[in-house]
N, C-alpha and C positions, 0 to 999 in steps of 0.2 A: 587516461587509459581507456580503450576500447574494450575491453573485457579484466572479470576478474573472477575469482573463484566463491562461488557460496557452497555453502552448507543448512541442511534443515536435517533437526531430529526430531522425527513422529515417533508417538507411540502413546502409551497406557500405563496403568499400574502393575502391569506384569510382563509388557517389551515394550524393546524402541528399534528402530533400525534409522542408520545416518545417511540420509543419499546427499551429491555434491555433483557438481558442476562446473565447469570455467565458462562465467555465461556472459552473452553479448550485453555489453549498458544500453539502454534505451529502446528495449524491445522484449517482449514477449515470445515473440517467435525464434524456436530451437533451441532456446532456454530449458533443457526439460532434464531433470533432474536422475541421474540412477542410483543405485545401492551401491556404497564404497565398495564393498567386498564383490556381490557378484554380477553388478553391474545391470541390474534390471531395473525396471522403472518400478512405480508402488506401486500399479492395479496389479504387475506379472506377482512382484512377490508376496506379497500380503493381499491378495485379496479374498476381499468379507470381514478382513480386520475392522475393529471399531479403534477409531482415535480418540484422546481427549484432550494430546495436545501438540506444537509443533513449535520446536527453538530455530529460526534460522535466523543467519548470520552471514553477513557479507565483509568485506575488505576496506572500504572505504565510501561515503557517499550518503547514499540509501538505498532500499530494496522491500519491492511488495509480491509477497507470494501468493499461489492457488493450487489447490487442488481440484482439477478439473476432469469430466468427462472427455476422450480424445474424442470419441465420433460424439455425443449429444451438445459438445461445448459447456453440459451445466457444470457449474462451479460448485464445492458441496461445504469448501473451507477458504477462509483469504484469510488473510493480515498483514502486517509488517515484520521486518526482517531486523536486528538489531548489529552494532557494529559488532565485528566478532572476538569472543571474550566480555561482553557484556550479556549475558546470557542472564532471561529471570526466571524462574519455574513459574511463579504465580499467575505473569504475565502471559505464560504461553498457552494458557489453556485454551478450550473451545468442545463445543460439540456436546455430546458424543457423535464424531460423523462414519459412517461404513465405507468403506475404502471397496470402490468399484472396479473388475476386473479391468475397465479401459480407463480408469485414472490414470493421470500423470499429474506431477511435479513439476510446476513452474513460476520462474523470479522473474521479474519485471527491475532491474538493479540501476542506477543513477551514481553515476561519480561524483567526487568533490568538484567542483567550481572554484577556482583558487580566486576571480572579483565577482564572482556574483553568487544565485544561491536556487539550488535544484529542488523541487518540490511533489511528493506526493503525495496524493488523497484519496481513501476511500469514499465515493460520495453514493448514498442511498435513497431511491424515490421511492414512491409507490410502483414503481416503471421497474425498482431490479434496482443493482451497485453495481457500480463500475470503476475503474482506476483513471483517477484524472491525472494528468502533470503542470508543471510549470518548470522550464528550460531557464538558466539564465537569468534570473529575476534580480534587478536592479536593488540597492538595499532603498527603504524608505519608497519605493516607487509601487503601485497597485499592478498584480499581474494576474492576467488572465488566465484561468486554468479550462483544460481543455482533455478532452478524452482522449487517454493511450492510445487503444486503437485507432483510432479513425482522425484527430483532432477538433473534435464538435466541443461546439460550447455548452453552458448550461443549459441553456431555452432551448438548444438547437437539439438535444441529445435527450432533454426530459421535459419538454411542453409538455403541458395538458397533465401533469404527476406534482405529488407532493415530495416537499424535501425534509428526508426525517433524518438523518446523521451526515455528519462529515467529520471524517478522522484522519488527520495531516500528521506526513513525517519528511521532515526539510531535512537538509545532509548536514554530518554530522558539525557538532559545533555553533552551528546557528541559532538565531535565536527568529522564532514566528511572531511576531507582533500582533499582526489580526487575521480573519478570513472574513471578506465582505459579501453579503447577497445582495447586488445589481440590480435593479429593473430595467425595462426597456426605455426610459429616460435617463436613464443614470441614479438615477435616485439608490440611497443605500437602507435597505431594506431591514437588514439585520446585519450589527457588526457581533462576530465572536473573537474572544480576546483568545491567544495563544502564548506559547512564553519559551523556554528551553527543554530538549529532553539528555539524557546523559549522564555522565558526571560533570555538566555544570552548571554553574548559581543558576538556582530556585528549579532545580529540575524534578519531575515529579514521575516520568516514566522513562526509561532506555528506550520505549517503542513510538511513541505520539509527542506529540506538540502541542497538538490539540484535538480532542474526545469528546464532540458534542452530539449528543442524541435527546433525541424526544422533542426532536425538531416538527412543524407544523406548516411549513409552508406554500405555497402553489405555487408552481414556477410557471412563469410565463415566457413566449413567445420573446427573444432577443433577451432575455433575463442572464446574467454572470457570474459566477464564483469569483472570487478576486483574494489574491493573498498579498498580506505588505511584512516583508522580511525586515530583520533588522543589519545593522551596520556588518562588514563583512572584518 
């Protein structure tokens, strides 16, 4: 499928409002989100609201969302998106973030892969977060993860910055095995263990795979994120 429908519910302890979309897989761009009912984006309707948290949900795959500035581009909220009907409250919270007259609403969504396996991650430097992917990842095979926008690697996108989180969400049904940190010889730096999220065996969140912070590392120049899936 080339597109599918999400949904995200923001809101507080005393509102929410549900905006939706039928957004393009594989892209950020025009993906932007309005209000079921009167169809405006969230800086027109709510703004100056404070959030605390946001359930969104897509069709099949995966899906990372943002809350962003239209003109400044700053980002003020991100997460992951859960398959729909698997919705947690606990899970969704965040913040408290203020909702900017020129915020919008936007999914970054990935399909099922019926022989291989779709990958994304929040990864966080000293340099800022960004959304990485991995397309088509072989099961048992090491794949390179690269940035959304642009496709840069780790070195090429965070030289000269430390790497303190990476939090992975593979499409649904998968199971993440590891996430590796590369250096520019190859050498493997740091492996983190990952596992299942969902409703299946040993799964520990509907949103992540894997949730590693208080990381410490220096990336270097030709350095890698690498993820190894399991069997499909």
């Amino acid at each position: 499928m080339t597109t599918q429908p999400v949904t995200i519910t923001v809101g507080n302890s005393s509102m929410s409002k549900v905006f939706t979309d039928t957004s393009e897989n594989n892209q950020w761009s025009g993906n932007v989100l309005t209000d079921s009912i009167s169809s405006q984006s969230i800086g027109i309707l709510i703004p100056n609201a404070m959030l605390t948290f946001a359930q969104a949900g897509y069709t099949g795959g995966a899906m990372a969302y943002r809350l962003q500035n239209a003109q400044s581009l700053r980002v003020s909220a991100r997460g992951f998106g859960v398959l729909d009907g698997q919705y947690c409250m606990k899970e969704s919270g965040f913040g408290p973030v203020r909702v900017n007259p020129n915020d919008i609403l936007t999914v970054y969504p990935v399909p099922s892969s019926e022989n291989h396996t779709n990958v994304l991650a929040w990864v966080e430097t000293s340099k800022g977060t960004e959304l990485m992917t991995a397309i088509d990842a072989t099961a048992d095979t090491a794949k390179e993860l690269a940035t959304a926008v642009n496709g840069q690697t780790l070195g090429d996108a965070f030289f000269n910055s430390v790497l303190r989180s990476v939090k992975v969400q593979i499409q649904d049904g998968r199971q993440l095995k590891r996430v590796e940190v590369i250096d520019e010889m190859g050498g493997i730096v740091m492996t983190l263990q990952g596992g299942y999220r969902g409703f299946t065996q040993g799964s520990r969140s509907n949103e992540y795979n894997l949730d590693a912070s208080g990381i410490g590392i220096g990336i270097g120049k030709g350095w890698s994120l690498k993820v190894v899936c399991g069997q499909e």
